[in-house]
C-alpha positions as CSV (number, residue, x, y, z in Angstrom):
1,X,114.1,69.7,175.6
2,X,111.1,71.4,177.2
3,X,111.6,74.3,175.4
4,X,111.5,72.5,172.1
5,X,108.0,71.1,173.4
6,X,106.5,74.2,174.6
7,X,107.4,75.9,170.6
8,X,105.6,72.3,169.2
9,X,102.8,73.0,171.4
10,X,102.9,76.8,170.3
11,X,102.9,75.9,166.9
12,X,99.8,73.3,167.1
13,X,97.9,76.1,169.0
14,X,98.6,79.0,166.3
15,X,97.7,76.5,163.3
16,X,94.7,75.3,165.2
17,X,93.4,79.2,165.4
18,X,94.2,79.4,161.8
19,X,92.2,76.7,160.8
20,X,89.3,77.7,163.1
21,X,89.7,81.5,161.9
22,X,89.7,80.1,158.4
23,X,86.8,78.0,158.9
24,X,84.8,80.8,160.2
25,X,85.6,82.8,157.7
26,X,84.8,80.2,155.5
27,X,81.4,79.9,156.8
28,X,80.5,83.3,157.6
29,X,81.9,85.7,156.1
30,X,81.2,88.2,153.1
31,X,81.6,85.8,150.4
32,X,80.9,83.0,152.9
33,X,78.7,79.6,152.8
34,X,75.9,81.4,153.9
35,X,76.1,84.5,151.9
36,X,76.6,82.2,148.8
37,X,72.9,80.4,150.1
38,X,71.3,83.4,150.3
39,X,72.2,84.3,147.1
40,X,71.4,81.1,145.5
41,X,67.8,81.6,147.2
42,X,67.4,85.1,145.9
43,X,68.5,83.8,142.1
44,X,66.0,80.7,142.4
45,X,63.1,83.6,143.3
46,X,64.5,85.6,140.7
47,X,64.4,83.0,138.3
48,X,61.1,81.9,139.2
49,X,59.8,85.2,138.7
50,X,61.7,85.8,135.5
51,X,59.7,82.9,134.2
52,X,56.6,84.3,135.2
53,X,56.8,87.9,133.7
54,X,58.2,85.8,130.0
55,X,54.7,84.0,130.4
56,X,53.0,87.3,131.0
57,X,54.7,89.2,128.5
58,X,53.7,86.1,125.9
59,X,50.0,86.2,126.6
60,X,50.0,89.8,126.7
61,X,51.9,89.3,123.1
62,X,49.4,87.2,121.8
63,X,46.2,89.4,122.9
64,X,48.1,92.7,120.9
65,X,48.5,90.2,118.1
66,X,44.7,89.2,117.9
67,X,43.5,92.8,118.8
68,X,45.2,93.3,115.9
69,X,44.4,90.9,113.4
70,X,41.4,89.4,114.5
71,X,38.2,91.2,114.2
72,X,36.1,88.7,116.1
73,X,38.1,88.7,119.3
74,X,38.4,92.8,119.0
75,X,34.3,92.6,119.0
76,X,34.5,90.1,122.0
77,X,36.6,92.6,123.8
78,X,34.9,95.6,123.0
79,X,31.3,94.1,123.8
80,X,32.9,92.3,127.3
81,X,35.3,95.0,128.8
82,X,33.8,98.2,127.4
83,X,29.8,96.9,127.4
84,X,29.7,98.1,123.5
85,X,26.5,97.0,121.6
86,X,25.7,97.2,117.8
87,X,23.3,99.2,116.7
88,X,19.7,97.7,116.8
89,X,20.5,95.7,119.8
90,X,19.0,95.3,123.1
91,X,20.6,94.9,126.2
92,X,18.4,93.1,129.0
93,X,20.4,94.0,132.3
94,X,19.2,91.7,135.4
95,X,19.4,92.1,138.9
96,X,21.3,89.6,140.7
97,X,19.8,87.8,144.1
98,X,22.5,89.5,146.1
99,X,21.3,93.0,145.0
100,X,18.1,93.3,144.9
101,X,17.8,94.1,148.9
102,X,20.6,97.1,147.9
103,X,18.5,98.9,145.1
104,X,18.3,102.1,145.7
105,X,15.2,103.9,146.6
106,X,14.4,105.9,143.6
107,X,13.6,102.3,142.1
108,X,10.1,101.4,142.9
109,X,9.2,99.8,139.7
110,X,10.6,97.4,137.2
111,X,9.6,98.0,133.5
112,X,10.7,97.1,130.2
113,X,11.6,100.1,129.4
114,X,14.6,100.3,132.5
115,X,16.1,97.3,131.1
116,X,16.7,98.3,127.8
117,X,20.0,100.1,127.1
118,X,20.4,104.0,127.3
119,X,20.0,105.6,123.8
120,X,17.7,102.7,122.1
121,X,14.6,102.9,121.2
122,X,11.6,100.6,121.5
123,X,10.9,98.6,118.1
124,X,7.2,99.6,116.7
């Protein structure tokens, strides 16, 4: 009889490392719990981000569409980005408050004539 004990106990014991093996494996291993986490983390960010660049890639859709098609907003663009001006105009540039102790000192007087745009001439 003892020896049929000591195999019972034997056999608890192996299927209790089993299950604890398994477990672990379960938990961490390479296609484990965690690893499974870690990848539903990444593919939220990934998700997240792949929304953002379809947004991006819409507006940026939209502006080719009205540089394209709409001459008003191709003005707008050309007069805010580039600083463009029709011919005739004249630009008034100001100095801001933040600047005006950084002018250079070559500047040593304001006159009409420095705040009109290069290449236009003043009206008779």
């Amino acid at each position: 009889m003892p020896l049929s004990i000591v195999s019972r106990h034997w056999l608890s014991y192996t299927l209790a490392a089993l299950l604890v093996t398994f477990a672990l494996f379960t938990v961490f291993g390479d296609r484990g719990l965690l690893h499974l986490r870690r990848l539903s983390e990444e593919k939220g960010k990934l998700d997240e981000r792949n929304f953002r660049l379809q947004r991006t890639n819409e507006a940026l859709r939209e502006r080719i569409y009205r540089l394209r098609h709409d001459n008003r907003y191709l003005e707008k663009i050309a007069r805010e980005d580039l600083g463009l001006v029709r011919r005739g105009e004249i630009v008034y540039r100001f100095i801001s408050t933040e600047s005006k102790g950084k002018v250079s000192s070559n500047v040593k007087e304001t006159s009409p004539e420095s705040f009109r745009s290069l290449g236009q001439r003043s009206r008779p």
